[in-house]
C-alpha positions as CSV (number, residue, x, y, z in Angstrom):
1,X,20.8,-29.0,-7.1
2,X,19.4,-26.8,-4.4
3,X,19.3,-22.8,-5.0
4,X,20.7,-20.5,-2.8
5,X,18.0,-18.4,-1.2
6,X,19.1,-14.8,-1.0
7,X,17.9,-13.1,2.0
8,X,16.9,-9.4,1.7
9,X,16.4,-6.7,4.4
10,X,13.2,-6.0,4.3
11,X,14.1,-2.0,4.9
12,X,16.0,-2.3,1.3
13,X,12.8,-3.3,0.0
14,X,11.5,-1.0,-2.8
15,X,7.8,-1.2,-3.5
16,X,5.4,0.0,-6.5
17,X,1.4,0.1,-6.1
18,X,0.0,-2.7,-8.3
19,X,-0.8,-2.2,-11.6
20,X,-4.3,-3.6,-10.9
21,X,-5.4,-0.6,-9.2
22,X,-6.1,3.2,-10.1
23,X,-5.6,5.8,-7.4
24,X,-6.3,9.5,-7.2
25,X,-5.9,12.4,-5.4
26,X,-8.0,14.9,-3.8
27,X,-6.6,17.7,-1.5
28,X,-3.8,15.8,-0.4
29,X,-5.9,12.8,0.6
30,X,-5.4,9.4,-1.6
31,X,-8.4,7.5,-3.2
32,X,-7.7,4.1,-4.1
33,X,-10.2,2.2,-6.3
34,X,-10.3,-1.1,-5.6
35,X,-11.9,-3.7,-8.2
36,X,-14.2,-6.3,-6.9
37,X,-13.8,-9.6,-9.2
38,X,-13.8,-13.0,-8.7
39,X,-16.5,-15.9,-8.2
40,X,-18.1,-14.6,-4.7
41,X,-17.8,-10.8,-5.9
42,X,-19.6,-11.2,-8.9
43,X,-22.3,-13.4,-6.9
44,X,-22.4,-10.5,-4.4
45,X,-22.6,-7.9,-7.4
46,X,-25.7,-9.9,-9.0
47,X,-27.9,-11.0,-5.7
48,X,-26.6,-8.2,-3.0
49,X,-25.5,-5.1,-5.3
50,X,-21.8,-4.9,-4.3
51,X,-20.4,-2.4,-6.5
52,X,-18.0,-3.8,-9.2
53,X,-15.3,-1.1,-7.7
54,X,-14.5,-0.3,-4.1
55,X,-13.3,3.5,-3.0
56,X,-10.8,3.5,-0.2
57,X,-10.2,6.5,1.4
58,X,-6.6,6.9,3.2
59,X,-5.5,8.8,5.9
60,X,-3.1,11.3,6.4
61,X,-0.3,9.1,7.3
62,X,-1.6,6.2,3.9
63,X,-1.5,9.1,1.9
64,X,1.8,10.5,2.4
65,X,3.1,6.5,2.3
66,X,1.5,6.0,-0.5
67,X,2.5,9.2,-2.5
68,X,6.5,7.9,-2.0
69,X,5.7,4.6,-3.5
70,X,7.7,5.8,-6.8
71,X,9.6,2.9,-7.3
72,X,12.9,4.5,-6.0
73,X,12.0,5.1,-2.3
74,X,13.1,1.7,0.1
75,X,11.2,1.2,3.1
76,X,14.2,3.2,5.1
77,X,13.5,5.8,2.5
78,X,9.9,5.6,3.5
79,X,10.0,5.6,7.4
80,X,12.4,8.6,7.7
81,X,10.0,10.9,4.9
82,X,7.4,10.0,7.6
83,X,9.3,10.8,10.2
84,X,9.6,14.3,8.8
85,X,6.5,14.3,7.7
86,X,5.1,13.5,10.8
87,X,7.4,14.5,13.7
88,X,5.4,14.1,16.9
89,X,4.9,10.6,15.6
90,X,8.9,9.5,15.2
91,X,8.7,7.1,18.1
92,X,5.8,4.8,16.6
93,X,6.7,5.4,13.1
94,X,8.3,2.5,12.5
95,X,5.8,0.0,13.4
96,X,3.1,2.0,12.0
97,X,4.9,1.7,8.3
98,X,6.0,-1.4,8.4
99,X,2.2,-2.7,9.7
100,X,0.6,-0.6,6.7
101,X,3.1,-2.1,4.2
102,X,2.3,-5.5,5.7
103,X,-1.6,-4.3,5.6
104,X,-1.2,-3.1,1.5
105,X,1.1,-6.2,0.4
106,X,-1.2,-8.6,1.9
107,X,-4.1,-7.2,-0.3
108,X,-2.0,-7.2,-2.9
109,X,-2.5,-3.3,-3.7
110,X,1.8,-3.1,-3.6
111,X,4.1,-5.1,-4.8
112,X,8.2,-5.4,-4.4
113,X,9.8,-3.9,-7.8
């Protein structure tokens, strides 16, 4: 028998940062720390001395995204903090979010909860 797929608005969508990665904070600014494993990262780590964990600075607006990933916040949630957040930017705020959630799920730093 074939399931019924459910279909979800993706601006209902709740995300969580993976459990797979350690963040911290400095003066408002978020620092994620990125590990570097599998086959071609431990080859790079060995022959080219990649480190074994990557830092990536966010900006302003990555930060303040990323600090209302809480697990209760949907993407609507999300785009309107922003907004207030960041007023002078209300017209491109949408796209902006919804290209960094795109950016952060592909990399597998968030996932849906």
């Amino acid at each position: 028998m074939k399931q019924k797929r459910v279909s979800k608005n993706f601006m209902d969508s709740v995300f969580v940062p993976s459990e797979k990665i350690s963040w911290n904070q400095k003066d408002g600014i978020v620092i994620l720390d990125i590990p570097n494993t599998g086959f071609f990262n431990k080859l790079a780590q060995a022959f080219f001395h990649k480190p074994k964990i990557s830092h990536i600075t966010l900006d302003k607006y990555g930060s303040t995204l990323w600090l209302l990933l809480d697990g209760t916040n949907s993407v609507f949630d999300v785009v309107n903090a922003m907004k207030k957040a960041f007023p002078q930017e209300q017209d491109r705020m949408l796209d902006r979010v919804v290209t960094f959630f795109y950016t952060l799920q592909t990399n597998k730093y968030i996932s849906i909860k």
